[in-house]
PyMOL Python script that loads the backbone (N, CA, C, O; Angstrom):
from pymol import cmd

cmd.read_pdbstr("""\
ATOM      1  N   UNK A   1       0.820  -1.190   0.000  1.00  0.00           N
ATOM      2  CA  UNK A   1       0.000   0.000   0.000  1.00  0.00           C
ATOM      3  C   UNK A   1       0.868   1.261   0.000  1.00  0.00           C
ATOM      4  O   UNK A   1       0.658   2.121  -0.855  1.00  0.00           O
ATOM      5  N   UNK A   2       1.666   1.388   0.758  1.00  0.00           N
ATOM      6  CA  UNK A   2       2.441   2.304   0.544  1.00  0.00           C
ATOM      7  C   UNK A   2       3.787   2.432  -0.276  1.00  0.00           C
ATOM      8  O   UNK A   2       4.638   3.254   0.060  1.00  0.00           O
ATOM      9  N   UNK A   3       3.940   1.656  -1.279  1.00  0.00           N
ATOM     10  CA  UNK A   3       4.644   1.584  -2.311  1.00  0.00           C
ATOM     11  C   UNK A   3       3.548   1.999  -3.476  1.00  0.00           C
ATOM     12  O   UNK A   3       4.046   2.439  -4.512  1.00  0.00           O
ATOM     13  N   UNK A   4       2.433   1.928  -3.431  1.00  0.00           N
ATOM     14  CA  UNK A   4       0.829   2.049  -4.023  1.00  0.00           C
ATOM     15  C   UNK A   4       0.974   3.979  -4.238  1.00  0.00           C
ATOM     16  O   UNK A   4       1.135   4.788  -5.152  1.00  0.00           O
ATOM     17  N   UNK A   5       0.830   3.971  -3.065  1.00  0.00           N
ATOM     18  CA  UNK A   5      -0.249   5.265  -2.696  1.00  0.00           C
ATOM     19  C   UNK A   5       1.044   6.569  -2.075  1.00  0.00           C
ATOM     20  O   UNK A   5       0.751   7.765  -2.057  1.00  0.00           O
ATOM     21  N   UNK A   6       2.226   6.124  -1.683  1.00  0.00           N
ATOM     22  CA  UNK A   6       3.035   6.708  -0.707  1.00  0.00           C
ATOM     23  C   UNK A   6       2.776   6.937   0.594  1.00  0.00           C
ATOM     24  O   UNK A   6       1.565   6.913   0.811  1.00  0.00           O
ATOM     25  N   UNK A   7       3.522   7.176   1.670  1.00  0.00           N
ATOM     26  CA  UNK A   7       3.466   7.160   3.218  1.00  0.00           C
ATOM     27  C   UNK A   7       2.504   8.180   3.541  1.00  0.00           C
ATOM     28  O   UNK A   7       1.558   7.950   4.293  1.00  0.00           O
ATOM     29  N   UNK A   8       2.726   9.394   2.954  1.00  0.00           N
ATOM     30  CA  UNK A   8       1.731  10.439   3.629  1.00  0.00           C
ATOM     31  C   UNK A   8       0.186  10.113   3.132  1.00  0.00           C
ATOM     32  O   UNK A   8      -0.838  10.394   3.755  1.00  0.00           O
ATOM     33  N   UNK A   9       0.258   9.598   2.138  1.00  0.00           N
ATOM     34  CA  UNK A   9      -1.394   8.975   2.063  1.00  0.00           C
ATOM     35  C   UNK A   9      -1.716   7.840   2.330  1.00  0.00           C
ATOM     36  O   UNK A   9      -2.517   7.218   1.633  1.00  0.00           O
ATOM     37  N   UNK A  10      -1.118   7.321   3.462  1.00  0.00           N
ATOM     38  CA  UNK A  10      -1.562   6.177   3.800  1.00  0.00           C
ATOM     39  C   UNK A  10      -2.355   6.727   5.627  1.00  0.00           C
ATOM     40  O   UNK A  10      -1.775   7.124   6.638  1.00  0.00           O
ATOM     41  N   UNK A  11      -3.641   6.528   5.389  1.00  0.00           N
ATOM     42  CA  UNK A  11      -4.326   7.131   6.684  1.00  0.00           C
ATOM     43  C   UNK A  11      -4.585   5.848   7.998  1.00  0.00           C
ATOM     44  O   UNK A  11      -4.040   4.750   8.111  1.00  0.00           O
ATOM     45  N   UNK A  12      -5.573   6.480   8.825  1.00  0.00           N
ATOM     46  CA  UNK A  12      -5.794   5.778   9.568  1.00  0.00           C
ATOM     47  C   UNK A  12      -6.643   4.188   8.773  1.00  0.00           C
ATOM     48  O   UNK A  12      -6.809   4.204   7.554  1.00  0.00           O
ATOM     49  N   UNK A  13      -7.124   2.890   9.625  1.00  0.00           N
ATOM     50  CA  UNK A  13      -6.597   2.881  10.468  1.00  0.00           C
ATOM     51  C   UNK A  13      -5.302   1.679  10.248  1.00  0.00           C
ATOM     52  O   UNK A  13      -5.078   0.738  11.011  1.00  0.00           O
ATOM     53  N   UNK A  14      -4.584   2.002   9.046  1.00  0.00           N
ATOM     54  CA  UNK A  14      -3.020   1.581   9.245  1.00  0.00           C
ATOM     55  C   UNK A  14      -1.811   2.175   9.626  1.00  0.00           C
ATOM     56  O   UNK A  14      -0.751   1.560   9.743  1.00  0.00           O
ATOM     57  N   UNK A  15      -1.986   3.476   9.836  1.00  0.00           N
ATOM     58  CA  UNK A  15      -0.879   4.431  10.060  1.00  0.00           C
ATOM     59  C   UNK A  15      -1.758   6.042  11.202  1.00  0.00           C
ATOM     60  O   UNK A  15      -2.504   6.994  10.972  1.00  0.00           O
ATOM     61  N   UNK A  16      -0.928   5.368  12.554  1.00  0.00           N
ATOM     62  CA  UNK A  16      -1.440   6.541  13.377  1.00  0.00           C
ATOM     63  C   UNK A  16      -0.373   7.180  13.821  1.00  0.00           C
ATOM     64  O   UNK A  16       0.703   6.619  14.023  1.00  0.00           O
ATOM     65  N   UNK A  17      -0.624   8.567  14.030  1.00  0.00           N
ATOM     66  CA  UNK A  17       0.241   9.864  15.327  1.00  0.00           C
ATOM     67  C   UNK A  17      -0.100   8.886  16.758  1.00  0.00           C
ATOM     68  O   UNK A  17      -1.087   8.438  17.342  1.00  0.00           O
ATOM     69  N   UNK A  18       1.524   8.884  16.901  1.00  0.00           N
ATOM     70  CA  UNK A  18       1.062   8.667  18.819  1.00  0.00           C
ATOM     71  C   UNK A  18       1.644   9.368  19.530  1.00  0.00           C
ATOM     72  O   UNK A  18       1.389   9.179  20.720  1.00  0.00           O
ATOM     73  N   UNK A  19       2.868  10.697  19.149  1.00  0.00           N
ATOM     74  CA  UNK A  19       3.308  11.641  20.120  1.00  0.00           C
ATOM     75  C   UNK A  19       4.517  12.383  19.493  1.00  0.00           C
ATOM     76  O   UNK A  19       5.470  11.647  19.235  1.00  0.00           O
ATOM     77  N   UNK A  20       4.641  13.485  19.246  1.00  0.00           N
ATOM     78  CA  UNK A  20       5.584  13.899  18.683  1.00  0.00           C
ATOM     79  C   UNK A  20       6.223  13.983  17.143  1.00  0.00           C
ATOM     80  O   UNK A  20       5.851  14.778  16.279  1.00  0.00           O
ATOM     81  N   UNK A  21       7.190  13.055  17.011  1.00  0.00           N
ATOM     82  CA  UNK A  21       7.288  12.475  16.085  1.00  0.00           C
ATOM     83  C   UNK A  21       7.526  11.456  15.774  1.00  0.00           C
ATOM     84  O   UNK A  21       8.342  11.131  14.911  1.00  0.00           O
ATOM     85  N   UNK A  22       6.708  10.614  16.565  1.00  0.00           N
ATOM     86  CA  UNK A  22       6.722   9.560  16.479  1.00  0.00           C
ATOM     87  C   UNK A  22       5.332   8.814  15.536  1.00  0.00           C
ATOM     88  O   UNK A  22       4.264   9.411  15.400  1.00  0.00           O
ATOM     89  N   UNK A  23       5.557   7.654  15.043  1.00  0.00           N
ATOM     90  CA  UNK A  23       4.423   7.772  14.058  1.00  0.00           C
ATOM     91  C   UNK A  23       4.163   5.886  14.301  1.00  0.00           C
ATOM     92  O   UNK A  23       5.068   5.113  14.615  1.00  0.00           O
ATOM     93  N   UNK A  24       3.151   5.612  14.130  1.00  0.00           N
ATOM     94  CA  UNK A  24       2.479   4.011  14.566  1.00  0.00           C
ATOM     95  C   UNK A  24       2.313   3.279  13.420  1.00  0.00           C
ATOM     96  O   UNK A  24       1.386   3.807  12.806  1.00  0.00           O
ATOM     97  N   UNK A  25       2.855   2.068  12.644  1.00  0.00           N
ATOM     98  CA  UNK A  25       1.883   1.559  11.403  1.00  0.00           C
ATOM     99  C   UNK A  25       1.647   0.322  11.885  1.00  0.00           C
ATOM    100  O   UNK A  25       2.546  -0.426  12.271  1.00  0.00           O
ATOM    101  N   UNK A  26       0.062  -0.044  11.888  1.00  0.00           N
ATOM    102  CA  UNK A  26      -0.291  -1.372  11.991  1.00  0.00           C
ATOM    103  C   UNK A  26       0.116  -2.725  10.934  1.00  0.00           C
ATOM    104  O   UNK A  26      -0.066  -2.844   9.723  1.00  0.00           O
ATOM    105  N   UNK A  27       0.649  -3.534  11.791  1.00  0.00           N
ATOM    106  CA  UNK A  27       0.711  -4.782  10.938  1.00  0.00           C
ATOM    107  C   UNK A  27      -0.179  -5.865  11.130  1.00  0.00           C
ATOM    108  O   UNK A  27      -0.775  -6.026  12.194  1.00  0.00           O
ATOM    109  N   UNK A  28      -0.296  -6.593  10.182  1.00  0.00           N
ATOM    110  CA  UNK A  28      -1.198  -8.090  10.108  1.00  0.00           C
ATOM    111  C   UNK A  28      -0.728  -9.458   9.826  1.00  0.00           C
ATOM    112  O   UNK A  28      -1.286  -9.837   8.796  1.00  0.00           O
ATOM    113  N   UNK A  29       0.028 -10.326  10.279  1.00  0.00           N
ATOM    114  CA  UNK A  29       0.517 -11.292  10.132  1.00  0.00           C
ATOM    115  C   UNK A  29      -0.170 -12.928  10.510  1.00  0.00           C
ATOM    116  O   UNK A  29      -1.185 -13.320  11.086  1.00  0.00           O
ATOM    117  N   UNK A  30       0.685 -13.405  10.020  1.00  0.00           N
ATOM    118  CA  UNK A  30       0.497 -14.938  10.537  1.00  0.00           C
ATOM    119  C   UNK A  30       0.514 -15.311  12.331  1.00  0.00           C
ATOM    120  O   UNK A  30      -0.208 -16.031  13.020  1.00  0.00           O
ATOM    121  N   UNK A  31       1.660 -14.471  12.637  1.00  0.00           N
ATOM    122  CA  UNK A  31       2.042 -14.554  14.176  1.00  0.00           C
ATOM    123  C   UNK A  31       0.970 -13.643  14.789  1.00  0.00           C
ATOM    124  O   UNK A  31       0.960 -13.598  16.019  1.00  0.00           O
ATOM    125  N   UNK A  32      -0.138 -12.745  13.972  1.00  0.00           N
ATOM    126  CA  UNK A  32      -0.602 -12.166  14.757  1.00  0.00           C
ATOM    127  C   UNK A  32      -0.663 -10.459  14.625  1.00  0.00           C
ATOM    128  O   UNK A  32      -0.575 -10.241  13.416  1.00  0.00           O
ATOM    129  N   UNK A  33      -0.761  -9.324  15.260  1.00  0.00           N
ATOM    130  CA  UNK A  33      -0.811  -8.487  15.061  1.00  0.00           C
ATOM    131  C   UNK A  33       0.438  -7.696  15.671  1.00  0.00           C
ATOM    132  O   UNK A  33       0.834  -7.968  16.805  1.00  0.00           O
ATOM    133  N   UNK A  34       1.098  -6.632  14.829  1.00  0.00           N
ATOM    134  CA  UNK A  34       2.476  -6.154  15.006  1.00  0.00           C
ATOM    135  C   UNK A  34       2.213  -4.733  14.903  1.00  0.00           C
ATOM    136  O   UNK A  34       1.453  -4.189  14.102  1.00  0.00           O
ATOM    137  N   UNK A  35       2.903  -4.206  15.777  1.00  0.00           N
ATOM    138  CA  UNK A  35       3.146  -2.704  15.630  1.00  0.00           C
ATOM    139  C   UNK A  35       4.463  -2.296  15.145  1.00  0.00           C
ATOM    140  O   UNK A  35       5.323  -2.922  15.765  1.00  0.00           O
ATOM    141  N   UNK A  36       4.972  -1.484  14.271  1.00  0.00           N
ATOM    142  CA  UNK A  36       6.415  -1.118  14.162  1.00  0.00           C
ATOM    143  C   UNK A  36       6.137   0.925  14.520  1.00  0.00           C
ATOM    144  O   UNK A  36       5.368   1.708  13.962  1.00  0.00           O
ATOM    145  N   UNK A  37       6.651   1.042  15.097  1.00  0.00           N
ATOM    146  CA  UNK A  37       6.905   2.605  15.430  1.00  0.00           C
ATOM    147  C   UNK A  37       8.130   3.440  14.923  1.00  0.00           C
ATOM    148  O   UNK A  37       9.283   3.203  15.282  1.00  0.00           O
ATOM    149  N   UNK A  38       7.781   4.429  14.065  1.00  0.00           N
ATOM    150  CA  UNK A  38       8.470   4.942  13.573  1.00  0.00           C
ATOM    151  C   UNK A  38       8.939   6.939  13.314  1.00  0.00           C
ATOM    152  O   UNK A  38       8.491   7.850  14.011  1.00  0.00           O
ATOM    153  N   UNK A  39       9.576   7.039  12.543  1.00  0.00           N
ATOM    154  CA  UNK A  39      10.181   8.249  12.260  1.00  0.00           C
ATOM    155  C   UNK A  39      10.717   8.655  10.611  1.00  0.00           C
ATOM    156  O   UNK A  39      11.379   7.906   9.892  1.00  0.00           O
ATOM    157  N   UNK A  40      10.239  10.022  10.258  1.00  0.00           N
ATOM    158  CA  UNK A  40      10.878  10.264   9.136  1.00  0.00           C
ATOM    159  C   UNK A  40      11.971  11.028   9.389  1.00  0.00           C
ATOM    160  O   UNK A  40      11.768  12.103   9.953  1.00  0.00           O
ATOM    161  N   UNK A  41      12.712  10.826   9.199  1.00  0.00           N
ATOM    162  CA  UNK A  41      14.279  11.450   9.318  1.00  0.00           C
ATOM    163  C   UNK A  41      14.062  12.480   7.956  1.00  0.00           C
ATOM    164  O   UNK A  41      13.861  13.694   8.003  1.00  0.00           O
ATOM    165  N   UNK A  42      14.104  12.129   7.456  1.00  0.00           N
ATOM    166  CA  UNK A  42      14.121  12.808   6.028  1.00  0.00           C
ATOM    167  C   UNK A  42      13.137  12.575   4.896  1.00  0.00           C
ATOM    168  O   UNK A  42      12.668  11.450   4.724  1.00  0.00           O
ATOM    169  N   UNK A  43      12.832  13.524   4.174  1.00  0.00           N
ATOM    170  CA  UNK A  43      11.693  13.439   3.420  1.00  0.00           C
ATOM    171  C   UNK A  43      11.089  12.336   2.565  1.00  0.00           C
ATOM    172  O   UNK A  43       9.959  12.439   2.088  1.00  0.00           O
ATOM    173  N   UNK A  44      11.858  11.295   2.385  1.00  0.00           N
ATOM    174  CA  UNK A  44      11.863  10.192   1.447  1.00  0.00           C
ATOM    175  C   UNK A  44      12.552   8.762   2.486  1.00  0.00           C
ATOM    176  O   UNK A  44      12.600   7.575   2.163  1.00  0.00           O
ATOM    177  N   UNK A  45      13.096   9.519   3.996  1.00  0.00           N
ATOM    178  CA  UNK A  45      13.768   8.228   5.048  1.00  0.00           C
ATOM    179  C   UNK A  45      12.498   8.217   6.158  1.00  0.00           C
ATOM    180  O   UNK A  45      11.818   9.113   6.658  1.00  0.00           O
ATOM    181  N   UNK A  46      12.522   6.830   6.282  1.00  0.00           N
ATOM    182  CA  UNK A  46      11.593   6.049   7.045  1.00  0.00           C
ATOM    183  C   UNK A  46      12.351   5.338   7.985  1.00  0.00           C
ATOM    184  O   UNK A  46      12.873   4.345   7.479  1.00  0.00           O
ATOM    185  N   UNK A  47      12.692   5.556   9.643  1.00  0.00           N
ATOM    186  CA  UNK A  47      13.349   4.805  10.340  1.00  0.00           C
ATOM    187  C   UNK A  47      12.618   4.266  11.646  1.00  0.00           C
ATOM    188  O   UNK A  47      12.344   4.885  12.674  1.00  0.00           O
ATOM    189  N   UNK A  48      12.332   2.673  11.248  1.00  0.00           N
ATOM    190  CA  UNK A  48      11.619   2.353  12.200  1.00  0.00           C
ATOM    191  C   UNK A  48      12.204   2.010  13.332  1.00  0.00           C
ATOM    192  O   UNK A  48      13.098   1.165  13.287  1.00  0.00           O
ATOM    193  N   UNK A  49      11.750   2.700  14.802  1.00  0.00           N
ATOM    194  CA  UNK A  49      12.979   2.487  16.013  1.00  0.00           C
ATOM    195  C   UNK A  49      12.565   1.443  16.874  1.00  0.00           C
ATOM    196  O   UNK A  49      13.273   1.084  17.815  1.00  0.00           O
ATOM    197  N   UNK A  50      11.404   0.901  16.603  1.00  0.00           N
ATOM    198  CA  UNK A  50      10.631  -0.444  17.735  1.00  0.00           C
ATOM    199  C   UNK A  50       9.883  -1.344  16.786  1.00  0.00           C
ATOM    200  O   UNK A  50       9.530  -0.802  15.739  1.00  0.00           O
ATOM    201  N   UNK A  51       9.656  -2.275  16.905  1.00  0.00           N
ATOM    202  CA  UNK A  51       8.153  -2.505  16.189  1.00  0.00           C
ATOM    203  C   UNK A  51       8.569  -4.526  17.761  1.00  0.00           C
ATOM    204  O   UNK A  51       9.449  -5.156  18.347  1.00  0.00           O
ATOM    205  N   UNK A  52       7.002  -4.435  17.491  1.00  0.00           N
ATOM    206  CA  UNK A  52       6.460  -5.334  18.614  1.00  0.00           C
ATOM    207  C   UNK A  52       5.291  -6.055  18.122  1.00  0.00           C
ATOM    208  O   UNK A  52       4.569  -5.768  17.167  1.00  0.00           O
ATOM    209  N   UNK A  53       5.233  -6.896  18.815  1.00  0.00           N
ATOM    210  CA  UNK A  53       3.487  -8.015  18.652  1.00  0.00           C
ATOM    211  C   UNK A  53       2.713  -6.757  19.801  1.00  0.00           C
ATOM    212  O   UNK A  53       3.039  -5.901  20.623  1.00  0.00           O
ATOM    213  N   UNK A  54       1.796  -7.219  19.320  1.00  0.00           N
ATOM    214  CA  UNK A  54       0.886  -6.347  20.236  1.00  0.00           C
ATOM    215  C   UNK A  54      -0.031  -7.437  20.995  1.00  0.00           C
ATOM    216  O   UNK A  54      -0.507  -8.471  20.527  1.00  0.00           O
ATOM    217  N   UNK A  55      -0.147  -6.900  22.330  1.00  0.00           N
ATOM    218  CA  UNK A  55      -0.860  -8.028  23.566  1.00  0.00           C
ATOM    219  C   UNK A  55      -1.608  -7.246  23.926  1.00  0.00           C
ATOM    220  O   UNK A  55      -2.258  -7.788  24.820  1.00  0.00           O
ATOM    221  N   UNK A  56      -1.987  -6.122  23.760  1.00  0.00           N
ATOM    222  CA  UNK A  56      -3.444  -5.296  25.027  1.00  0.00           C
ATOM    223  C   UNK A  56      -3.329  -4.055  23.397  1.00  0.00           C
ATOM    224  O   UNK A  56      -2.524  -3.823  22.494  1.00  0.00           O
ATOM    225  N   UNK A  57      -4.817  -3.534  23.887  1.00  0.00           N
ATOM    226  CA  UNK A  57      -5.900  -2.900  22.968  1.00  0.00           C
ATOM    227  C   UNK A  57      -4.170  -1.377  23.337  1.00  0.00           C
ATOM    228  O   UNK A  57      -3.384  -1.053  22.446  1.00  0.00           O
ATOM    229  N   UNK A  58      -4.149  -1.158  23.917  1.00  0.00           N
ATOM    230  CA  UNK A  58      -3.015   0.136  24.211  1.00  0.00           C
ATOM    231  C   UNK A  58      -1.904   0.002  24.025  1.00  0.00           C
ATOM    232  O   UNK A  58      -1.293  -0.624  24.891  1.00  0.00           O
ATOM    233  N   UNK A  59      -0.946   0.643  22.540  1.00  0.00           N
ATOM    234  CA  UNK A  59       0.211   0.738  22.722  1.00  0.00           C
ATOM    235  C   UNK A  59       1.309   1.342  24.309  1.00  0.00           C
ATOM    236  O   UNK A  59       1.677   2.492  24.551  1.00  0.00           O
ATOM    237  N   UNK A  60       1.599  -0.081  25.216  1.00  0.00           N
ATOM    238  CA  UNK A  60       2.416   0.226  26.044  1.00  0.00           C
ATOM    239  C   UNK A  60       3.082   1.321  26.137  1.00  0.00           C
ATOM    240  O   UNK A  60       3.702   1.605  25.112  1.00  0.00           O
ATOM    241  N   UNK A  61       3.195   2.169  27.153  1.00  0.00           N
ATOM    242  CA  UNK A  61       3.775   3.265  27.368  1.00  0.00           C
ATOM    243  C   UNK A  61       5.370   3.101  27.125  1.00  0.00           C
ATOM    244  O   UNK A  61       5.969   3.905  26.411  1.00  0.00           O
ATOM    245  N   UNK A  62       6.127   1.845  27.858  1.00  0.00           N
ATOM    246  CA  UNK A  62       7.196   1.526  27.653  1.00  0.00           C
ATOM    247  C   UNK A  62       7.977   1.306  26.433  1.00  0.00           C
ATOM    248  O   UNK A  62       9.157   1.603  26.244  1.00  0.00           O
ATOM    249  N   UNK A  63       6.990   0.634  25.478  1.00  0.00           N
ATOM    250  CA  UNK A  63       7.261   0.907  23.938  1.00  0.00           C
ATOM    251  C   UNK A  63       7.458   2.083  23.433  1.00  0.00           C
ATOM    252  O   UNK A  63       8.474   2.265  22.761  1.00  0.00           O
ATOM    253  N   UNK A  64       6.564   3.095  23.638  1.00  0.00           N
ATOM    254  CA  UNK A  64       6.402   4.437  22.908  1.00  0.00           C
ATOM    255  C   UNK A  64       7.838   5.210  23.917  1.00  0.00           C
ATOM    256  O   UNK A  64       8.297   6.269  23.491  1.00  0.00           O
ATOM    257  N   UNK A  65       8.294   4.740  24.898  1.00  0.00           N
ATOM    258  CA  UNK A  65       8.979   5.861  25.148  1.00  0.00           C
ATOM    259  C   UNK A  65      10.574   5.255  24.644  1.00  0.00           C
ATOM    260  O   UNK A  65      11.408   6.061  24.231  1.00  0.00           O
ATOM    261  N   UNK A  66      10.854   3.932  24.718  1.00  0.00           N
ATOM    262  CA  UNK A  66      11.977   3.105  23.977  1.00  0.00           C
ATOM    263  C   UNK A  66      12.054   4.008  22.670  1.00  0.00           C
ATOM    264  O   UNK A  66      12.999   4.777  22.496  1.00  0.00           O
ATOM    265  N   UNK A  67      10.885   3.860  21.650  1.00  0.00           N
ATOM    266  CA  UNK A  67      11.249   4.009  20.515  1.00  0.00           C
ATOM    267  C   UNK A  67      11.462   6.002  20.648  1.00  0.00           C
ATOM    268  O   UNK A  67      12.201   6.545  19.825  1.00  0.00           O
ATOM    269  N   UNK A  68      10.903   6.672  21.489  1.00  0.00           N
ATOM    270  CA  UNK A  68      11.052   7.756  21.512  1.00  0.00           C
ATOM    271  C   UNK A  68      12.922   8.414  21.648  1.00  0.00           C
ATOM    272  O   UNK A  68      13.414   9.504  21.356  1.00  0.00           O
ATOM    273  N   UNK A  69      13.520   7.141  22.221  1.00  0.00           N
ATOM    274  CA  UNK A  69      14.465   7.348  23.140  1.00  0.00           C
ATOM    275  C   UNK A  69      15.854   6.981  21.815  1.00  0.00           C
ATOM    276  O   UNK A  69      16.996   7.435  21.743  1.00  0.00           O
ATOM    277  N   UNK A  70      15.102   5.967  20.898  1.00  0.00           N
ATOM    278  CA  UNK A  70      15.949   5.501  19.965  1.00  0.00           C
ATOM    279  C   UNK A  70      16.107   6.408  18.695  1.00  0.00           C
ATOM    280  O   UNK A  70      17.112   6.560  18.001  1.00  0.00           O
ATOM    281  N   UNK A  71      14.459   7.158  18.521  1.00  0.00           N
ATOM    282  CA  UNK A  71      14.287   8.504  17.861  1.00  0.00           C
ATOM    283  C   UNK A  71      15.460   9.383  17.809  1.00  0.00           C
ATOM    284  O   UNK A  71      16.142   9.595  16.806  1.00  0.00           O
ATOM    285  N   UNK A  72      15.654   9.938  19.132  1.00  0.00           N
ATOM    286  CA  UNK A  72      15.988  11.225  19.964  1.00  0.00           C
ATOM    287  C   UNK A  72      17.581  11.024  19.327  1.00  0.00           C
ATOM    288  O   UNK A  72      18.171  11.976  18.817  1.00  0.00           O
ATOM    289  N   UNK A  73      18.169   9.700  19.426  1.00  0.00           N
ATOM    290  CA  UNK A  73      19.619   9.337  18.933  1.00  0.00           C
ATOM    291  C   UNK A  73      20.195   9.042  17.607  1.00  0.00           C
ATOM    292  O   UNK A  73      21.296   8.568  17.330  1.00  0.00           O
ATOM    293  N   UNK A  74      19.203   9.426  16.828  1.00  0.00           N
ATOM    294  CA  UNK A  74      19.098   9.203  15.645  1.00  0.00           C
ATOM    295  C   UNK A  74      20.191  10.295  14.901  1.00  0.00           C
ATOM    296  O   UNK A  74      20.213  11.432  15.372  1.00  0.00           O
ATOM    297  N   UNK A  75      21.117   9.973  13.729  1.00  0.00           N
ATOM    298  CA  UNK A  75      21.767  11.284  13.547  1.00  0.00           C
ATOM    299  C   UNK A  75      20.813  11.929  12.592  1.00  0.00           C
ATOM    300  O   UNK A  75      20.079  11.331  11.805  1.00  0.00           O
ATOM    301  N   UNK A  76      20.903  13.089  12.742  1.00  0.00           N
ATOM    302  CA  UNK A  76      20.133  14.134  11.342  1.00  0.00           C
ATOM    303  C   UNK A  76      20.626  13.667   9.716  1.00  0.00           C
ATOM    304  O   UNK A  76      20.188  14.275   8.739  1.00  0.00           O
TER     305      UNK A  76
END
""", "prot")
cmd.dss("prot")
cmd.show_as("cartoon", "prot")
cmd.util.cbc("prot")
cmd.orient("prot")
């Protein structure tokens, strides 16, 4: 889909805001349902800093602040 359509038009509910700049895309697998959390570094760079199975209806706080933390160290 987003080789389809590109990232910025890819809306909810496969691709959500969860704080900053941090950005959510839902996955669908065999194993189940996956979150990868991510960042655009640059206009055309996509750097995903977490991605996880998901176990409860709420992306874990502990997740969002890991990948926030892996964000933050990112070089420009």
């Amino acid at each position: 889909m987003i080789e389809a359509v590109g990232l910025p038009n890819v809306k909810e509910p496969h691709v959500g805001h969860v704080r900053g700049q941090l950005w959510e895309i839902r996955l669908k697998g065999k194993a189940g349902i996956a979150r990868a959390l991510y960042v655009t570094a640059k206009e055309q760079r996509v750097v995903i800093v977490r991605a996880f199975i998901k176990k409860n209806e709420k992306t874990p706080r502990s997740e969002i602040d890991l990948a926030l933390q892996r964000a933050k160290d990112l070089k420009p």
